[in-house]
C-alpha positions as CSV (number, residue, x, y, z in Angstrom):
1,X,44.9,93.8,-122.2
2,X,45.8,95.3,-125.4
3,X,43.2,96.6,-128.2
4,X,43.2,95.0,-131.2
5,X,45.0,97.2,-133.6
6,X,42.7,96.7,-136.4
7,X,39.4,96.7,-134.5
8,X,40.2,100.2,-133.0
9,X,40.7,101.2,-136.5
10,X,37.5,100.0,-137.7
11,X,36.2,101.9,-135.0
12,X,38.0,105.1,-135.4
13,X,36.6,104.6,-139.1
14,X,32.9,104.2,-138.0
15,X,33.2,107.5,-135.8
16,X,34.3,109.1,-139.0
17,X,31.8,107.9,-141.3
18,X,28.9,109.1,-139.2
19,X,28.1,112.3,-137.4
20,X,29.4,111.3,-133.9
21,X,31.9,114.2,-133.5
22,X,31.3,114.2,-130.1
23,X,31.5,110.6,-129.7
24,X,35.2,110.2,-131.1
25,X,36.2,111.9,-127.7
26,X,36.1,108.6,-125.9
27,X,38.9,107.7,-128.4
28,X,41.2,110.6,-127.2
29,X,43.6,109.4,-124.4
30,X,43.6,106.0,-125.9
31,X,46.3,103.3,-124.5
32,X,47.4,100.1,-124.4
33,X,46.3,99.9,-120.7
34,X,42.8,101.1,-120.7
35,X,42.4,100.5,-124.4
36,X,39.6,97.9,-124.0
37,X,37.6,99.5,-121.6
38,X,38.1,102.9,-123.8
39,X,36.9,100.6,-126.9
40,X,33.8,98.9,-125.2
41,X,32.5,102.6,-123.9
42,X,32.9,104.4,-127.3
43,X,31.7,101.0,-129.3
44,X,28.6,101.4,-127.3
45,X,28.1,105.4,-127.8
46,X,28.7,104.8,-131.7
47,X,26.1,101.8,-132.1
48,X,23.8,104.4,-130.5
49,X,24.7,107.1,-133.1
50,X,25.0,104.5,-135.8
51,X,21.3,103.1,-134.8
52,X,19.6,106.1,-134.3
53,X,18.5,106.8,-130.6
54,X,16.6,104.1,-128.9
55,X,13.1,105.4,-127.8
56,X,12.1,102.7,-126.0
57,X,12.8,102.0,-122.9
58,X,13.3,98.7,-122.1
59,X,15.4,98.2,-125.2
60,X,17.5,101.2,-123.8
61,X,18.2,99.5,-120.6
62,X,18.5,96.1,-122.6
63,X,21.6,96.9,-124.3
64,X,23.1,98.8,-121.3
65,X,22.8,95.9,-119.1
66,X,24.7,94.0,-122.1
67,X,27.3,96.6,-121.8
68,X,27.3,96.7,-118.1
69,X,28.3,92.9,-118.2
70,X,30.8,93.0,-120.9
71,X,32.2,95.6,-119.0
72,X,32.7,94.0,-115.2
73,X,29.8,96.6,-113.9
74,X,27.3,93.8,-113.0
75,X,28.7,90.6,-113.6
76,X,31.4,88.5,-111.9
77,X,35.0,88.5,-113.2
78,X,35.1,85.2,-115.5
79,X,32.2,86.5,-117.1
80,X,33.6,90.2,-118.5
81,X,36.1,88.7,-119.5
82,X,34.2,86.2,-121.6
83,X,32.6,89.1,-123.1
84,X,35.4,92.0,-123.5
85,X,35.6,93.5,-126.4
86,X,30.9,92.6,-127.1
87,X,30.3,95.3,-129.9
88,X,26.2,96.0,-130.4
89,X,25.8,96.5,-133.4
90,X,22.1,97.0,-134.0
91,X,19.1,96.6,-131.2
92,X,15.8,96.6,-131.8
93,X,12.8,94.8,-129.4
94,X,13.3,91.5,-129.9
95,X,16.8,91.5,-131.7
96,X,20.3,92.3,-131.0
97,X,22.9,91.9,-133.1
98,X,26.5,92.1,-132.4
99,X,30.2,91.8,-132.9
100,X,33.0,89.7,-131.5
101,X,36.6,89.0,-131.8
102,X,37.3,86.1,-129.7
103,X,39.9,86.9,-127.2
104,X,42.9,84.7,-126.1
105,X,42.0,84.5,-122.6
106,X,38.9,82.8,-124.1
107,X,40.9,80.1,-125.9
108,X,41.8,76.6,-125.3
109,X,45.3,75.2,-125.7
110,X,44.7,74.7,-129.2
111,X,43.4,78.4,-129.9
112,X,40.2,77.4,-130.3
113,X,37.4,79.7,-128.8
114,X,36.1,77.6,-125.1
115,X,33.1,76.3,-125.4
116,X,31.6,77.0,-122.4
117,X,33.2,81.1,-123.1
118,X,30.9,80.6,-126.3
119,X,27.7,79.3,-124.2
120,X,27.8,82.0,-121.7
121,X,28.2,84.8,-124.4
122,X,25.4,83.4,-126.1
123,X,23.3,83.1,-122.8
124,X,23.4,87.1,-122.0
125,X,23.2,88.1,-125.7
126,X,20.1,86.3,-125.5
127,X,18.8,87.5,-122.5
128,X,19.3,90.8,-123.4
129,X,17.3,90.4,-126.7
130,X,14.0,89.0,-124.2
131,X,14.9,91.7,-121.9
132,X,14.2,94.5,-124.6
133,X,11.1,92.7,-124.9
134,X,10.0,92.0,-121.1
135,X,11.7,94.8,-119.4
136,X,13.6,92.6,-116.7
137,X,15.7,89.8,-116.7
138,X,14.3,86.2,-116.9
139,X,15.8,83.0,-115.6
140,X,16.5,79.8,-118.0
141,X,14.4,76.7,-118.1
142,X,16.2,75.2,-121.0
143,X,18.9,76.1,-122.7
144,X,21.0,74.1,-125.6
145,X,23.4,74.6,-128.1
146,X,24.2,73.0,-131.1
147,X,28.0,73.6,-131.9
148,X,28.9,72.9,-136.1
149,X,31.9,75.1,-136.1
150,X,34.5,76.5,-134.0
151,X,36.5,80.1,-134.1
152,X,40.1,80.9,-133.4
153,X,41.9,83.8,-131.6
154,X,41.1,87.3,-132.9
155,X,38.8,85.6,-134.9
156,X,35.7,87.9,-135.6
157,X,32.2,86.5,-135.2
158,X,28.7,87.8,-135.4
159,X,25.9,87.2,-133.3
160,X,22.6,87.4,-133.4
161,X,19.3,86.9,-131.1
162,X,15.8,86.6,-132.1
163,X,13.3,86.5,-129.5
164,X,10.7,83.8,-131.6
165,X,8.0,83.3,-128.9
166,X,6.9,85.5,-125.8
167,X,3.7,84.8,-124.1
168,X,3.0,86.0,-120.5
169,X,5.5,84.6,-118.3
170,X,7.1,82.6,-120.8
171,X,9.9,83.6,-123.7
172,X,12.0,81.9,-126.4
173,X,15.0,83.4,-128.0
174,X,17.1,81.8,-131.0
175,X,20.9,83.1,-131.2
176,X,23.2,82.5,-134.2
177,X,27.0,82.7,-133.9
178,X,28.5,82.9,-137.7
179,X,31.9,83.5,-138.9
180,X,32.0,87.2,-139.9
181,X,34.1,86.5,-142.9
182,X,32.3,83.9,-145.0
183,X,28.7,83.6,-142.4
184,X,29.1,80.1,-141.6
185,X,27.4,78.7,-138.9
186,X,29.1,78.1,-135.6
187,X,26.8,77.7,-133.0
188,X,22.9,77.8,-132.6
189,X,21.5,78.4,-129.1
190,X,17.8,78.2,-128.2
191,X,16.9,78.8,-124.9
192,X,13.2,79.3,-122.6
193,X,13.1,81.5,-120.4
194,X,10.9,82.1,-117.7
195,X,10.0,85.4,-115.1
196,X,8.0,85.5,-111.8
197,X,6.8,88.7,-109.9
198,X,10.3,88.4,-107.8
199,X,12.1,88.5,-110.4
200,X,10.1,91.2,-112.2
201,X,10.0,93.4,-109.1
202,X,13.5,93.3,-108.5
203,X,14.4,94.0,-111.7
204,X,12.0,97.2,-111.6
205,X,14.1,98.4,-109.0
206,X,17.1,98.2,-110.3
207,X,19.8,101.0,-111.6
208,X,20.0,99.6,-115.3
């Protein structure tokens, strides 16, 4: 798929801006083909120059499990492509914030943005914002989402989690989706999740 002309740019601009010489070398070789692959890697090294580095650890392996999924690593198919293109933006324990451009392939007939691409973004940005806080990934008990609004192709969006309760086992994270341009409200999700020692230990072992 082919990078947005004018994301890339922003990006290039970003690298620029900051003192991530060495980061802008994940911009050389850019193409058409491998363009989006190229701009989700250097995205992700330039929020971390941008941000300062991230001392803590779960929050480090928070954000690169984000990335892993946007990028096809450790998710299935349907869901990288829902989130191709994720920017973060800022992560902090508890809070992620990040940036979007809704991608055709994530469109209805009437170039609307799905709403069930929409849910399932909001679901992992989520999870990643308890993760930073519980150091593994929890499994939903409830989940909804209230939909005002609605987003168009190469639209860009802004989201942000905010984990609002966490005690023991149990976690509650609120996520906003607003319109970059003028921040209106598109979607608020809320979601409970929920960990057991299975899911903790596994997570422990893994390679995030």
């Amino acid at each position: 798929m082919i990078c947005n002309p004018s994301y890339f740019d922003y990006l290039i601009t970003i690298a620029h801006r900051g003192s991530a010489k060495a980061d802008t070398r994940a911009l050389r070789g850019f193409d058409q083909h491998s363009g989006r692959r190229m701009f989700v890697e250097a995205s992700w090294r330039l929020s971390l120059a941008q941000w300062g580095k991230i001392e803590d650890g779960s929050r480090q392996k928070s954000l690169k499990w984000l990335v892993d999924l946007s990028k096809g690593t450790i998710s299935h198919e349907l869901e990288a492509l829902t989130l191709e293109g994720l920017q973060i933006l800022q992560g902090q324990k508890g809070f992620i914030r990040c940036n979007f451009v809704v991608p055709s392939r994530a469109s209805d007939a009437d170039g609307n943005w799905r709403v069930g691409a929409m849910a399932t973004l909001i679901d992992d940005v989520g999870a990643a914002a308890i993760y930073s806080i519980a150091d593994h990934v929890k499994a939903s008990l409830d989940f909804n989402i209230s939909f005002y609004s609605t987003a168009k192709i190469q639209e860009e969006v802004e989201i942000e989690a905010k984990v609002t309760g966490d005690k023991e086992k149990l976690a509650h994270v609120v996520v906003e989706v607003r319109r970059k341009e003028n921040r209106e409200l598109i979607a608020l999700g809320k979601q409970w999740m929920a960990s057991s020692k299975n899911t903790a230990k596994a997570a422990q072992g893994s390679k995030l």
